[in-house]
C-alpha positions in Angstrom: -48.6 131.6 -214.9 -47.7 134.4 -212.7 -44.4 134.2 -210.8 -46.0 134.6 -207.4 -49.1 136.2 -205.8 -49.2 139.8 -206.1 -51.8 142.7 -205.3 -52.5 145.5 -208.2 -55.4 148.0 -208.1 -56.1 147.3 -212.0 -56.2 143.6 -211.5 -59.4 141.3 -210.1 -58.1 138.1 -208.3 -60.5 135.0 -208.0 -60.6 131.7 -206.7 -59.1 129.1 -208.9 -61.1 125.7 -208.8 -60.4 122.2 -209.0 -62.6 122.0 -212.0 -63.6 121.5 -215.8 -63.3 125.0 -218.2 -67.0 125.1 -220.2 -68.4 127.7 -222.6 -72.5 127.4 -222.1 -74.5 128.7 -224.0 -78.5 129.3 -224.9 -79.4 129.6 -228.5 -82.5 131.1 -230.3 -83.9 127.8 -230.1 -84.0 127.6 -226.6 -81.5 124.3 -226.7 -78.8 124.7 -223.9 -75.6 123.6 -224.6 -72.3 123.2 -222.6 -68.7 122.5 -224.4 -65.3 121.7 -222.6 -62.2 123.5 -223.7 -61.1 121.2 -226.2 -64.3 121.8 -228.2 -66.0 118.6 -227.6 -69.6 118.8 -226.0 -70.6 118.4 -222.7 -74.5 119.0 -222.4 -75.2 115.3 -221.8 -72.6 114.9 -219.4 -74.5 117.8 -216.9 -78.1 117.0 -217.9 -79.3 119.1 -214.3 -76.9 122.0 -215.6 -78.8 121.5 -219.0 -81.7 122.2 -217.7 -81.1 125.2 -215.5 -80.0 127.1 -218.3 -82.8 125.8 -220.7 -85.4 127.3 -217.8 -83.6 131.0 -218.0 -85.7 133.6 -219.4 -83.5 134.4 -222.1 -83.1 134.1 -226.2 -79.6 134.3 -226.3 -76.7 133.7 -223.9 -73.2 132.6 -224.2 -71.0 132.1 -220.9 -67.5 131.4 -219.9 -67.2 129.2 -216.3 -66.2 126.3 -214.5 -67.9 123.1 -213.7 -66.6 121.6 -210.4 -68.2 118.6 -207.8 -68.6 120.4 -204.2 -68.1 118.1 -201.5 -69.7 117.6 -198.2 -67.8 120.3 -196.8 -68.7 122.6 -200.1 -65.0 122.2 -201.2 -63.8 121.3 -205.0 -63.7 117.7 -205.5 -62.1 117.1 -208.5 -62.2 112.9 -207.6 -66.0 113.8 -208.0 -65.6 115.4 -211.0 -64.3 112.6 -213.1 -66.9 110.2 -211.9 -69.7 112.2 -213.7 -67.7 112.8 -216.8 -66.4 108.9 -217.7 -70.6 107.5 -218.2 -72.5 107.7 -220.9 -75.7 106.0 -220.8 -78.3 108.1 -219.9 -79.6 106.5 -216.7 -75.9 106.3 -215.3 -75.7 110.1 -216.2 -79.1 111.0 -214.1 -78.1 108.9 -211.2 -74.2 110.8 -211.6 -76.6 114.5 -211.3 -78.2 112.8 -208.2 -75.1 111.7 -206.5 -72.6 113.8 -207.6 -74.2 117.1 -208.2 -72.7 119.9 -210.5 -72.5 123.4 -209.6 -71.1 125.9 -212.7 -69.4 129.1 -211.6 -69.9 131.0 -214.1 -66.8 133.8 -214.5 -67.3 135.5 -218.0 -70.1 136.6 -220.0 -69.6 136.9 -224.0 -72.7 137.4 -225.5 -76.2 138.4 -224.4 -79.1 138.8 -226.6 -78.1 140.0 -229.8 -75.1 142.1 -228.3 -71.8 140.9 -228.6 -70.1 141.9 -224.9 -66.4 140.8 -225.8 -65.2 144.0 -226.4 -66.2 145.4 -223.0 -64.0 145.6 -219.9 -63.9 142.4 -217.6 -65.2 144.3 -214.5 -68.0 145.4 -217.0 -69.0 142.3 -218.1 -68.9 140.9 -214.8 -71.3 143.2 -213.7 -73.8 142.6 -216.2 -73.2 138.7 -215.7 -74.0 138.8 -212.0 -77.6 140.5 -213.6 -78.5 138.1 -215.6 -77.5 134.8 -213.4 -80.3 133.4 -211.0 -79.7 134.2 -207.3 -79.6 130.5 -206.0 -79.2 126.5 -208.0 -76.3 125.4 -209.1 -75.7 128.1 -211.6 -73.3 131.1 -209.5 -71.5 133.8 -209.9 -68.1 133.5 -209.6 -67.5 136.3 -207.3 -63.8 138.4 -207.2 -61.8 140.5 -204.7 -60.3 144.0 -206.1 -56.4 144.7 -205.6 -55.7 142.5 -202.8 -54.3 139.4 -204.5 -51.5 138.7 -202.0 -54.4 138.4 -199.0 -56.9 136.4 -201.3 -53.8 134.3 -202.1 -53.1 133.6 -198.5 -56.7 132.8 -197.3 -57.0 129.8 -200.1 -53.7 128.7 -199.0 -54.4 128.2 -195.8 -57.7 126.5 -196.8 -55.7 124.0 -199.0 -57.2 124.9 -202.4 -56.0 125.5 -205.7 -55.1 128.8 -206.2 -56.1 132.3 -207.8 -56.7 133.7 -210.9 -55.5 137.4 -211.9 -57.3 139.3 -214.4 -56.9 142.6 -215.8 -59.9 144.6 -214.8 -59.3 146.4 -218.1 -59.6 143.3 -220.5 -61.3 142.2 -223.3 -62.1 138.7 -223.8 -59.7 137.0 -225.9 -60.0 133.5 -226.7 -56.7 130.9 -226.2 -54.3 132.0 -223.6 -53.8 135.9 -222.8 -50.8 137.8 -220.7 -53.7 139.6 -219.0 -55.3 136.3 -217.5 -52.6 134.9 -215.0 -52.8 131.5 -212.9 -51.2 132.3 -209.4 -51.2 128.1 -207.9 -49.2 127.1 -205.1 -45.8 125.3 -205.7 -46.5 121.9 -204.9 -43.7 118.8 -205.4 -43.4 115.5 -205.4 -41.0 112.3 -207.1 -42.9 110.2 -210.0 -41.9 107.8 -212.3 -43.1 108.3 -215.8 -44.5 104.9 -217.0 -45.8 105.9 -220.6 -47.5 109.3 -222.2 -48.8 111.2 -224.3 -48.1 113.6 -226.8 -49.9 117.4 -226.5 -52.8 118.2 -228.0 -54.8 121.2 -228.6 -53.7 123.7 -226.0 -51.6 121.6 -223.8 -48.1 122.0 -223.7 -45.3 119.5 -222.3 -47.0 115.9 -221.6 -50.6 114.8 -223.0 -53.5 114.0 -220.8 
């Protein structure tokens, strides 16, 4: 986490959402596939996001993005969200896609075809991302703004969303957490009492979830 917003010419700044992390991907065998952070699989959670990337035109394609529920005023809901994620029989999960609808914005290519991209700069990968993603449907390019963090910052404060992410414009992909990713969120307080938790798994640190 970045100490504040800031504005550097080798850095891209996007829009952090109110969302799920995924890695999707399209094998070989033309079977789509979407996993949450934590590893487990996701695909039947997002059966209309299954089958967008099932109808691509590609062998081979592994992504990086974010998941979110957009609501009525194409805003993050993250309420939304956890609706479609807690069902699991399959007629509850098709009426979830119809009523709470899924968009992925995708931020991250890692592989295409048989060539593995990781190695490349994250401007150059983005590039080729925003090539191969469909122009309209609930699959999108997650878009960025050059340099400017401090004014991107301001805008999506003053629109009451999350926050921004920082990247190095320089990077490779790395996987776990990375000094050249930064999350820039807005300070936001409040008193709780702590009734029971969890410990930390995986990635998390502090408190469980």
């Amino acid at each position: 986490t970045a100490d504040g917003p800031f504005s550097d010419p080798a850095w891209l700044f996007e829009l952090k959402y109110d969302r799920f992390r995924v890695l999707l991907s399209r094998d070989s065998d033309g079977r789509p596939r979407l996993f949450y952070r934590s590893g487990r699989e996701a695909t039947d959670a997002f059966p209309e996001l299954a089958r967008v990337l099932a109808s691509q035109p590609y062998d081979n394609l592994i992504v990086d993005a974010e998941v979110v529920c957009l609501d009525h005023n194409a805003r993050p809901d993250i309420h939304r969200l956890q609706k479609r994620v807690h069902r699991r029989r399959t007629i509850d999960l098709e009426r979830a896609a119809v009523e709470y609808p899924a968009t992925l914005y995708a931020f991250d290519i890692l592989g295409f075809e048989d060539f593995d991209l990781r190695t490349l700069p994250l401007v150059e990968r983005k590039r080729l991302l925003k090539l191969v993603l469909p122009s309209n449907g609930p699959l999108r390019y997650s878009d960025h703004v050059e340099e400017r963090g401090e004014e991107l910052f301001a805008q999506i404060k003053a629109m009451d969303l999350e926050g921004v992410m920082a990247k190095r414009a320089s990077s490779s992909y790395q996987a776990g957490r990375s000094a050249d990713w930064k999350k820039v969120v807005f300070d936001r307080t409040g008193d709780f009492v702590i009734v029971g938790f969890t410990w930390p798994k995986n990635s998390r640190t502090g408190l469980g979830g």
